[in-house]
C-alpha positions as CSV (number, residue, x, y, z in Angstrom):
1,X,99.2,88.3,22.7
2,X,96.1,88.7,25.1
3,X,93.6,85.9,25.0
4,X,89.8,87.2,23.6
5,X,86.9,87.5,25.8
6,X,85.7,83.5,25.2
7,X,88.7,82.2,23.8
8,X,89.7,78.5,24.7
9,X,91.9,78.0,27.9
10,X,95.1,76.4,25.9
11,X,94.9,79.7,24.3
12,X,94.8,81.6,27.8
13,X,97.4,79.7,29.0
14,X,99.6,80.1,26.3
15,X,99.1,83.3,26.1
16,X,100.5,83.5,29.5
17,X,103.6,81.6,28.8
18,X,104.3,83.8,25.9
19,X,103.8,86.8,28.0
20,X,107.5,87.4,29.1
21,X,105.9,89.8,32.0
22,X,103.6,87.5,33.6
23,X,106.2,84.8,33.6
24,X,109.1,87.0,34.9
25,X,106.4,87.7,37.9
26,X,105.9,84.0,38.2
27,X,109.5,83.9,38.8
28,X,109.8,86.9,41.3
29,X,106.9,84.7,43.8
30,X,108.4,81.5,43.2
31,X,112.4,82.8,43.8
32,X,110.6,85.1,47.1
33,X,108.5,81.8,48.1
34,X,111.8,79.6,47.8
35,X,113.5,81.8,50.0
36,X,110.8,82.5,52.8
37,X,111.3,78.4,53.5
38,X,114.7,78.6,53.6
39,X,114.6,81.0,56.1
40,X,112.2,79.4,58.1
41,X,114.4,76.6,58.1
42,X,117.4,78.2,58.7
43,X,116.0,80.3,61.5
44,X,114.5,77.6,63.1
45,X,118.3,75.2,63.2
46,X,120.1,78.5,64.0
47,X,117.5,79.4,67.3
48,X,117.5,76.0,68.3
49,X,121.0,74.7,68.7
50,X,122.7,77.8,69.2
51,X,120.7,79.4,72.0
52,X,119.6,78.5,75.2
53,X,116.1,80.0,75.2
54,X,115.7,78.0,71.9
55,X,112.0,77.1,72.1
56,X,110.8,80.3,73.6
57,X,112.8,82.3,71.7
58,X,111.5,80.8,68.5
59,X,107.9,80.5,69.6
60,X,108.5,84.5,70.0
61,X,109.4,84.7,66.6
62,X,106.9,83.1,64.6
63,X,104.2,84.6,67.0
64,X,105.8,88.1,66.3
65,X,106.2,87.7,62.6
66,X,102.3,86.5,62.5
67,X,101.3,89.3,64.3
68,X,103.1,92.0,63.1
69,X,101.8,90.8,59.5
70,X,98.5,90.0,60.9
71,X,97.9,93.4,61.8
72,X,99.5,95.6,59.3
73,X,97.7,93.0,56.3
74,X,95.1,95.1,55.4
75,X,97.3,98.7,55.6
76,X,99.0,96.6,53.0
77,X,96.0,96.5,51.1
78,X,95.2,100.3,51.5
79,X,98.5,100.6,49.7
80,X,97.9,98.0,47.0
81,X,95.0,100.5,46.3
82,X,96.6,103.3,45.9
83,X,100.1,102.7,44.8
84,X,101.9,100.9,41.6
85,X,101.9,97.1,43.0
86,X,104.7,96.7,41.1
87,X,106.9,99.1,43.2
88,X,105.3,98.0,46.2
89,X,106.0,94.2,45.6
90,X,110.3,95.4,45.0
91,X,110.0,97.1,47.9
92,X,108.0,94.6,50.1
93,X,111.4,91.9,48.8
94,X,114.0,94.2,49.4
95,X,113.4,94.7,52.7
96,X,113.0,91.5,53.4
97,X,115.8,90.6,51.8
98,X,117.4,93.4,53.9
99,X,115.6,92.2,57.5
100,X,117.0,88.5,56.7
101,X,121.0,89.3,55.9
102,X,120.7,91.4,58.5
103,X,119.4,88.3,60.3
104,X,122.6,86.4,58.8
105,X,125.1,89.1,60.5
106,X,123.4,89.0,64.4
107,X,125.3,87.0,66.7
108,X,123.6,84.1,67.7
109,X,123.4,85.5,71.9
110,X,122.2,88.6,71.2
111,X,119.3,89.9,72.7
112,X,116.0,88.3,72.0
113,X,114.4,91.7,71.3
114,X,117.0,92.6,68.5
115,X,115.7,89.3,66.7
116,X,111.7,90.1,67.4
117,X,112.4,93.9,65.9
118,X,113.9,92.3,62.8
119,X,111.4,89.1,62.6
120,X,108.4,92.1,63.3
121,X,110.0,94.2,60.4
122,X,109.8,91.1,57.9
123,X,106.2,90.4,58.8
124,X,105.8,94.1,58.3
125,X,106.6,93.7,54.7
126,X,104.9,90.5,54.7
127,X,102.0,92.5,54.9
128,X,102.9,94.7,52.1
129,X,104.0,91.9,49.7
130,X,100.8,89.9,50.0
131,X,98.3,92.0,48.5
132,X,100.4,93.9,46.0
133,X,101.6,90.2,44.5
134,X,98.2,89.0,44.0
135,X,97.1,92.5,42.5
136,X,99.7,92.3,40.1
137,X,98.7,89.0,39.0
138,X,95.5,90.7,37.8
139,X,96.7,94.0,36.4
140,X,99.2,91.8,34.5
141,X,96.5,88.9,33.3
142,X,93.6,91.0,32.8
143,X,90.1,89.5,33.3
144,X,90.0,87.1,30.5
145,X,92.8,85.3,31.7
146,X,92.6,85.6,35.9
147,X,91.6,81.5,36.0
148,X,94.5,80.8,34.0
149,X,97.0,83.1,35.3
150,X,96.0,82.2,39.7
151,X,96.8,78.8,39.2
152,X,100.0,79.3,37.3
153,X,100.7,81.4,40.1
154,X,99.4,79.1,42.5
155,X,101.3,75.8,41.0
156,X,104.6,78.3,40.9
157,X,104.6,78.8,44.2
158,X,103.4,75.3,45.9
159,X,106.3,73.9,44.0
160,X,108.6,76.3,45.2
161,X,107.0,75.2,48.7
162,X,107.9,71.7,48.3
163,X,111.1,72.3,47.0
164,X,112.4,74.6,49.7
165,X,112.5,72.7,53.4
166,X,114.6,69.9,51.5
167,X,116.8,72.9,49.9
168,X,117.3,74.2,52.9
169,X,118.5,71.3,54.9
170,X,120.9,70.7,52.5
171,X,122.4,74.2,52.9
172,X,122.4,74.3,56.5
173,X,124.1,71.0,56.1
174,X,126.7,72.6,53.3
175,X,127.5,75.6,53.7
176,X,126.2,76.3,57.7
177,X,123.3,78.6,59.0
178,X,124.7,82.2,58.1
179,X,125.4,81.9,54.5
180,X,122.0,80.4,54.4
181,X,120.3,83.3,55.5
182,X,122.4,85.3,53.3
183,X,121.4,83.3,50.2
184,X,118.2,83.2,51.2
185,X,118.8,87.2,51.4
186,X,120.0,87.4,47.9
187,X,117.0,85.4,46.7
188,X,114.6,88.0,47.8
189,X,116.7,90.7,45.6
190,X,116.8,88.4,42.8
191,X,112.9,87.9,42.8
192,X,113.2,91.9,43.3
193,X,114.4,92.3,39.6
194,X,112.5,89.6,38.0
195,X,109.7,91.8,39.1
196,X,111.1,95.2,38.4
197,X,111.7,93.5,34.5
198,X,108.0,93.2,34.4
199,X,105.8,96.1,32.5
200,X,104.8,99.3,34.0
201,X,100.6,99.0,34.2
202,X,99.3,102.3,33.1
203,X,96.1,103.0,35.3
204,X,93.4,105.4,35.7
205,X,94.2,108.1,37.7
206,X,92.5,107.7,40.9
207,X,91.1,111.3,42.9
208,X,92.3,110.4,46.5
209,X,93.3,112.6,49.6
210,X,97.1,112.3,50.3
211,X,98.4,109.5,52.6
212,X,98.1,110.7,56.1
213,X,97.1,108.3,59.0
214,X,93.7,109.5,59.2
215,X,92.8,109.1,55.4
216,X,94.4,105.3,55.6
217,X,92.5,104.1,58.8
218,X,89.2,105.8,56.8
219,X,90.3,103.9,53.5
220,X,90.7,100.6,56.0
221,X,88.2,101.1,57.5
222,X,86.1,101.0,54.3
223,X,87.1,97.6,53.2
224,X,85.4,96.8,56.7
225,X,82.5,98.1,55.7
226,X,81.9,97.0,52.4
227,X,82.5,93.8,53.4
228,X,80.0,93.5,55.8
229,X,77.3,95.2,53.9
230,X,77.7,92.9,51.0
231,X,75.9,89.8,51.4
232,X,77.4,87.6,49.1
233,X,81.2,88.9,50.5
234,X,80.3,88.7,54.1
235,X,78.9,84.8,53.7
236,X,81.9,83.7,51.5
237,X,84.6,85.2,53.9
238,X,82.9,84.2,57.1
239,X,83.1,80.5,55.3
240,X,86.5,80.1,54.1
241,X,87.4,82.3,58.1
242,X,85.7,79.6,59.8
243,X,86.7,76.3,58.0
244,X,90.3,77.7,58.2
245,X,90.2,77.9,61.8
246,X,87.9,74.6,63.0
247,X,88.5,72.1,60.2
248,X,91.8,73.5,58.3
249,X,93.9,74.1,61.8
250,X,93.4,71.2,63.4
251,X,93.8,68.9,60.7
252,X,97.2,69.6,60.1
253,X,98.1,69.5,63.9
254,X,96.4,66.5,64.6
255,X,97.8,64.1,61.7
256,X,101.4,64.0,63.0
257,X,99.5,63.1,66.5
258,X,97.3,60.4,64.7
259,X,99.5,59.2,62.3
260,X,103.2,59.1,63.6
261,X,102.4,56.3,66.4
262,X,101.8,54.4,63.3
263,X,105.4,55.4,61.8
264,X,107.2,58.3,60.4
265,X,106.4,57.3,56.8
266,X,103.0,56.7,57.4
267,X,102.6,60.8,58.3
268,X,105.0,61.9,55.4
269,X,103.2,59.7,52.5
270,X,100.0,61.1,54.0
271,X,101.4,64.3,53.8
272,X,103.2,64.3,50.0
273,X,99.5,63.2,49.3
274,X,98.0,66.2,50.2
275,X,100.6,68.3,48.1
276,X,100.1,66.0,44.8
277,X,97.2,67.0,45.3
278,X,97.3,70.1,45.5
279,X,100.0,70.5,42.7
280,X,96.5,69.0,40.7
281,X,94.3,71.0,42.2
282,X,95.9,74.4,41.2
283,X,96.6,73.1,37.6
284,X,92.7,71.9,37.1
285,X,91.9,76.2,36.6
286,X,93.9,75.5,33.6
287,X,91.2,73.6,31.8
288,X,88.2,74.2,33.9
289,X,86.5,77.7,34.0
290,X,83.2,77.1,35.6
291,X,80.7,79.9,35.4
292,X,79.2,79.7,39.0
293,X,82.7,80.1,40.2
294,X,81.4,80.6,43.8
295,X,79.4,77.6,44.1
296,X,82.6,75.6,42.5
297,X,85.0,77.5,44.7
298,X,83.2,76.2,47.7
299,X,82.3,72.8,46.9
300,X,85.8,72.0,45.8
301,X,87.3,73.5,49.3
302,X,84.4,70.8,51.1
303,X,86.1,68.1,49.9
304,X,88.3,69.0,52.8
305,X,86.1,67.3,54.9
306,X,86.9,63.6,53.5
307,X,90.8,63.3,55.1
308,X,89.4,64.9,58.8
309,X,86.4,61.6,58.4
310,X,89.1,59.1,57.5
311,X,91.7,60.3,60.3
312,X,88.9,60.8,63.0
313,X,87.7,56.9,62.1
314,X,91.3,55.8,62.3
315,X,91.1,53.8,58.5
316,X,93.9,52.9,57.3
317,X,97.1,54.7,55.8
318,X,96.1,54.1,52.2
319,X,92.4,55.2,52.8
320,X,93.8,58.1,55.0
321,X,96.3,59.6,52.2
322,X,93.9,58.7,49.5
323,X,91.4,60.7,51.2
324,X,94.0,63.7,51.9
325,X,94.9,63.8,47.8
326,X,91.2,64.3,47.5
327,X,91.0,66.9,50.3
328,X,94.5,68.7,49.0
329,X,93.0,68.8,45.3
330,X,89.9,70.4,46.4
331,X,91.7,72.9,48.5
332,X,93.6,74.2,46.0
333,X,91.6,74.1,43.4
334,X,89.0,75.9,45.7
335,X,91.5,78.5,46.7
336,X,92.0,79.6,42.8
337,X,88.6,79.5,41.6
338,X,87.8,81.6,45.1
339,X,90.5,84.4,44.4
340,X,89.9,84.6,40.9
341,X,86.2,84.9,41.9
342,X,86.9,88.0,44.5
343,X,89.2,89.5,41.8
344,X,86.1,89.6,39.3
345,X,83.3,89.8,41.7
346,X,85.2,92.9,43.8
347,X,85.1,96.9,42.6
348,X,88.4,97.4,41.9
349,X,89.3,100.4,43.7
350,X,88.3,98.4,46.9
351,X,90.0,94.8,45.7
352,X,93.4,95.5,47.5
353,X,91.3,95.7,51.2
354,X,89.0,93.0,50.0
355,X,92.1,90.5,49.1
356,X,94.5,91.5,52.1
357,X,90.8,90.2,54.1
358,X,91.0,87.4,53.0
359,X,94.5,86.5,53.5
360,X,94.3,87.3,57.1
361,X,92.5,83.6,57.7
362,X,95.7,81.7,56.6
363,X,97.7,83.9,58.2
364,X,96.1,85.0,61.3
365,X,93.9,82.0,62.1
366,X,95.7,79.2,61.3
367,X,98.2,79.6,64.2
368,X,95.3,80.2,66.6
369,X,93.6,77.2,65.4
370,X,96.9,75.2,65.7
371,X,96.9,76.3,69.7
372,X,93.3,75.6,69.9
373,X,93.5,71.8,68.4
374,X,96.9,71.4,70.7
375,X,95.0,72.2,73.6
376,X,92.2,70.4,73.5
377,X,93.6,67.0,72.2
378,X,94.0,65.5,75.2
379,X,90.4,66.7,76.9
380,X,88.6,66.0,74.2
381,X,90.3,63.5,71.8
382,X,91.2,63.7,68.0
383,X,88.0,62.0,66.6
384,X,85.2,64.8,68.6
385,X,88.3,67.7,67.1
386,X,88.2,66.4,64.0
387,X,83.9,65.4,63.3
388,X,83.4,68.8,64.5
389,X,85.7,70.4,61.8
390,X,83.5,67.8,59.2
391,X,80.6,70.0,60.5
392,X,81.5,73.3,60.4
393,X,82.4,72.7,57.1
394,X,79.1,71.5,55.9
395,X,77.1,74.4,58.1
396,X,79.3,77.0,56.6
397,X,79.5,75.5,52.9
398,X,75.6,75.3,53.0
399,X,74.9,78.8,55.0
400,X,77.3,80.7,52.2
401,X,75.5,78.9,49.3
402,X,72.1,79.9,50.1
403,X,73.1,83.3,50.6
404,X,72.2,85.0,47.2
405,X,75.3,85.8,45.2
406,X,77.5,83.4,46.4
407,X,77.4,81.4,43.3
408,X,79.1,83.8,40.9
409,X,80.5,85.8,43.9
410,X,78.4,89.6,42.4
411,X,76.0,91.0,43.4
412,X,72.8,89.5,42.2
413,X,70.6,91.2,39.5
414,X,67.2,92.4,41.0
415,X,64.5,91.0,39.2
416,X,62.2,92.3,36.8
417,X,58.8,93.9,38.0
């Protein structure tokens, strides 16, 4: 059953639980989520205490996973735009499913470049799973039900999150490092099926030149350019790019620097805060469908700004993890209202590009916000770090709402002569 143009959101959401498809997908991201944190995990123990390069070697890593996915993100998107996203998502898990029992089979002293081919191949398909699993969400929802079904995908996923560090340790602890990484392996095949179970979208045929390099880079290209002739796009990315890397960042690297002095507990309530709420903040879509969904999207990710005041005035634990429950619920909420915005808001022949964009933030400028906030903690302090990440995000909040569009994230209507 598909949920009617104005229908009530119980009935959307129901909808969705009764649609064996979307569900089964739900399950492929969660399973594939699940087992990217256990391999984070496991990579991370194995690198460290069984190598002697152990910090360089994993700093390599995770710098050559990010980039690899960082620059292949929006070729991923080309794809999403021009291939079944179903087939592209089973392909994106298998090989990483493939990369990481590969993983599970390398001795731990073999060289460090056979480990940054395999870590570069799984941010390869990082790249590639990305954008299809988000596109699929949509072809599988349909527009009625895109609040709905992004923060059932959402709240799937941020569960799987949570649950997958403490998994992990208990693995590593249980059955050891290797078969780990081989579960972990498995997981991305299982997440492979539940996706492959899912219905086949029947699409438009689309006119486009074959595949070579040249056509790609051109198609690429024109995300580039469409997103930087479109007002309303160019103000809401440039917000959500520069938030992520001067407020988001730092934020998470300066709390344990803030916060652990004051104990270890003190930095994990702060922190299982911020995930409760989130878990809310991704459920709220469920109820609430506002119709200026830009202007929500963006006041909702503000409320960011209350945990960096409370840590940069050094207030006390309660105030500071009250104030990040705040901060997590906006951001989440926020983050659903702002895809589900882009997905209605963006031609669809172009929303592949548009959506690998604006993934690239998270995953591209979060780690060079991390180094940035490292760097300049000492120089500068954690309260200047932190009161400068409360004002970009008011500049750029109030910049991208003035610019015309931004509140229902479309082009505005010209007016009438």
């Amino acid at each position: 059953m598909i949920a009617e143009a104005g229908a009530p959101a119980g009935l959307a959401r129901a909808s969705l639980l009764r649609d064996g498809s979307f569900v089964r997908l739900c399950v492929g991201q969660a399973i594939s989520a699940l087992g990217d944190k256990l391999s984070s995990i496991a990579i991370a123990v194995w690198i460290l205490t069984q190598r002697e390069d152990g910090a360089i070697a994993l700093g390599a890593i995770f710098a050559v996973r990010t980039i690899a996915t960082s620059l292949l993100l929006i070729l991923g998107g080309v794809f999403s735009d021009r291939l079944p996203r179903r087939a592209q998502m089973i392909g994106s898990q298998l090989v990483l499913g493939a990369t990481i029992g590969t993983l599970a089979l390398v001795p731990a002293n073999a060289p460090l470049v056979v480990l940054l081919v395999l870590v570069a191949v799984a941010g390869a398909a990082d790249a590639f799973l990305e954008p299809a699993s988000r596109m699929l969400v949509v072809d599988l929802a349909g527009p009625e039900r895109l609040e709905s079904a992004n923060s059932l995908s959402t709240l799937v996923v941020r569960v799987a999150g949570l649950l997958g560090p403490a998994l992990g340790g208990i693995l590593i602890a249980t059955i050891g490092i290797p078969a780990t990484l081989m579960l972990d392996a498995a997981s991305f095949a299982i997440g492979a099926m539940a996706v492959f179970t899912t219905r086949r979208m029947q699409h438009a045929p689309r006119t486009a030149p074959p595949a070579t390099v040249r056509t790609v880079l051109s198609e690429a290209h024109e995300g580039l350019r469409v997103t930087a002739r479109t007002r309303w796009l160019r103000a809401v990315l440039l917000s959500d790019l520069s938030q992520t890397f001067l407020a988001v960042a730092p934020w998470f690297v300066l709390l344990p620097i803030a916060l652990i002095p004051r104990g270890a507990t003190a930095y994990a309530f702060t922190l299982t805060a911020f995930a409760a709420g989130g878990l809310l903040g991704a459920m709220a879509p469920l109820k609430w469908k506002p119709r200026a969904i830009g202007r929500a999207a963006l006041l909702s990710q503000s409320l960011f700004a209350l945990p960096l005041v409370a840590l940069a005035l050094d207030l006390p634990v309660s105030v500071i993890a009250a104030s990040a429950f705040v901060g997590g619920f906006g951001a989440d909420l926020g983050s659903v209202l702002f895809v589900t915005g882009l997905q209605r808001g963006v031609p669809g022949p172009l929303l592949g590009r548009i959506t690998a964009l604006s993934s690239l933030g998270s995953i591209a400028l979060l780690p060079a916000g991390f180094a940035l906030a490292g760097a300049l903690t000492r120089p500068i302090g954690v309260g200047p770090i932190l009161m400068t990440g409360v004002v970009v995000i008011v500049l750029a909040t109030s910049a991208a709402l003035s610019t015309p569009g931004v509140a229902h994230m479309q082009q505005p209507t010209a007016p009438p002569r």
